[in-house]
C-alpha positions as CSV (number, residue, x, y, z in Angstrom):
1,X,-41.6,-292.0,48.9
2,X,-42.1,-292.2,52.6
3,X,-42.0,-289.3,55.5
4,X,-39.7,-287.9,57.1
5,X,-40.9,-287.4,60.1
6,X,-40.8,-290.8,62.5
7,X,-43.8,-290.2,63.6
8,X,-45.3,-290.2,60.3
9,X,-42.9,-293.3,59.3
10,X,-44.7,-295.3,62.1
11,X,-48.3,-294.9,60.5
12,X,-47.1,-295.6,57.3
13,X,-45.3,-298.9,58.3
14,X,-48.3,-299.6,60.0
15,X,-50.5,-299.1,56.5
16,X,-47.6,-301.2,54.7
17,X,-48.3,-303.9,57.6
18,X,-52.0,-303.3,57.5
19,X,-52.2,-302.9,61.0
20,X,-53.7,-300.2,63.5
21,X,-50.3,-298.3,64.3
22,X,-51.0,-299.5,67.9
23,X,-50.5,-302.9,66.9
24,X,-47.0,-302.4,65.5
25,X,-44.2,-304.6,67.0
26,X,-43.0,-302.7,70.2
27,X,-39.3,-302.2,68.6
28,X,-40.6,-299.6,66.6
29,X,-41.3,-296.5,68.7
30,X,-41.1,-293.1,67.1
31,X,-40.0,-291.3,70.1
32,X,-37.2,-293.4,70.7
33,X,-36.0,-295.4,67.3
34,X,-34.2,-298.3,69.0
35,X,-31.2,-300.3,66.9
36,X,-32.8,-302.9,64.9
37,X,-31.4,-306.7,64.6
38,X,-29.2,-307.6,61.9
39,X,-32.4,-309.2,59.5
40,X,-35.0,-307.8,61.4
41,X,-36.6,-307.8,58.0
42,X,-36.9,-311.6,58.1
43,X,-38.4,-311.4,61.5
44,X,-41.4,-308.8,59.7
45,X,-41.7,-311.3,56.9
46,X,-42.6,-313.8,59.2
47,X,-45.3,-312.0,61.2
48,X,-46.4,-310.4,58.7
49,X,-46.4,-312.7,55.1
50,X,-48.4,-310.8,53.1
51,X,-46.5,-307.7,53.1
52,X,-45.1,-306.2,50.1
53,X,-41.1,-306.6,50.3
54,X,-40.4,-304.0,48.6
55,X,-42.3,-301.3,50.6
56,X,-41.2,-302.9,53.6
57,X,-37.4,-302.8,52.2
58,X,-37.9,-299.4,51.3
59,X,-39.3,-297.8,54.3
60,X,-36.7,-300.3,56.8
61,X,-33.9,-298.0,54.6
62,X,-35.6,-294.7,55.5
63,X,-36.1,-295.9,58.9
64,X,-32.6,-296.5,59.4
65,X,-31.5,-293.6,57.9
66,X,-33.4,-291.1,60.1
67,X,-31.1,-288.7,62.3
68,X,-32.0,-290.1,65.5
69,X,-31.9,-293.6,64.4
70,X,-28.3,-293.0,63.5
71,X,-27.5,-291.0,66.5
72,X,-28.6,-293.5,68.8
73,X,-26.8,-296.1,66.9
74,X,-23.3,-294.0,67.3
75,X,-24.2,-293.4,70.8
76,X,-21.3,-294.3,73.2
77,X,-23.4,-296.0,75.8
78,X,-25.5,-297.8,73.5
79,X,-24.4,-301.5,72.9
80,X,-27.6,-303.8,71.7
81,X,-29.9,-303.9,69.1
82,X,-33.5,-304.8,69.3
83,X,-36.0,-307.4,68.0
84,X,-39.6,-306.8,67.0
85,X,-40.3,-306.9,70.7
86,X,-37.8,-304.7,71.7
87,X,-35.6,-307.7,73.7
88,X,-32.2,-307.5,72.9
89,X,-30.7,-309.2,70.0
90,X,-26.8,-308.5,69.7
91,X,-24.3,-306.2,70.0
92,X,-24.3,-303.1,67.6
93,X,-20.8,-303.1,66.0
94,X,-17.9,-300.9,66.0
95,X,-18.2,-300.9,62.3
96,X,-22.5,-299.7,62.3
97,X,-21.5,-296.9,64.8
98,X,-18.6,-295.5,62.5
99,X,-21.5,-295.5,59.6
100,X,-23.7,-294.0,61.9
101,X,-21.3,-291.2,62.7
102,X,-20.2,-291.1,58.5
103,X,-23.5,-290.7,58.0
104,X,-24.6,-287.9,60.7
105,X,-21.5,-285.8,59.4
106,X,-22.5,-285.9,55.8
107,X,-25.9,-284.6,56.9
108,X,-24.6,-281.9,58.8
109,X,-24.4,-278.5,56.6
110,X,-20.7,-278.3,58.1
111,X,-19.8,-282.0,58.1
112,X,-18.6,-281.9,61.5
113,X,-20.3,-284.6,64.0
114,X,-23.5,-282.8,65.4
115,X,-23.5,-283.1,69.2
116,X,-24.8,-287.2,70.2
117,X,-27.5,-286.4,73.5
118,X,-26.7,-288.3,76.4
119,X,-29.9,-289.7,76.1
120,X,-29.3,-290.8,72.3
121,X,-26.7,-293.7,73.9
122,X,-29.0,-294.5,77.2
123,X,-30.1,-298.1,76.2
């Protein structure tokens, strides 16, 4: 199981990398979780070969299924995703941002949409 926390996520993708969490591609920033790439998984199997897939799978899933990953996804001013150096690498779909939103509301106790900051859709 993996934490909860992002900033707890970031040192263990760094352990699963088996890398100094300093040394983690610059796309994955606990403060500010920016959309991955569509197979950004590809992209860590490359730089990294020796990781274990399945912890990596596992801990991309959590990752992407933290609160403010999925509230900057469903942002309305956010349009790209992000590589493993944080360039930009497509256009986040209409389709991801209704998930994003389906997701946040079946989080929330209520299921009504919890409030997106205006800073969760600055790019």
């Amino acid at each position: 199981t993996f934490a909860v926390r992002p900033e707890h996520a970031c040192d263990e993708l760094a352990a699963i990398l088996g890398v100094m969490r300093a040394e983690l591609p610059p796309v994955f920033h606990f403060e500010k979780p920016k959309v991955l790439k569509v197979g950004i998984n590809e992209d860590l199997l490359a730089r990294f070969p020796d990781v274990d897939r399945e912890r990596l799978s596992a801990w991309l899933a959590m990752w992407t299924s933290l609160p403010d990953y999925l509230k900057r996804t469903a942002g309305r001013h956010r349009r790209n995703r992000h590589d493993l150096d944080n360039e930009h690498a497509g256009e986040i779909s209409g389709k991801a941002k209704w998930w994003a939103v389906q997701r946040l509301r079946a989080m929330a106790p209520d299921g009504e949409m919890p409030a997106l900051s205006a800073t969760a859709g600055a790019a």
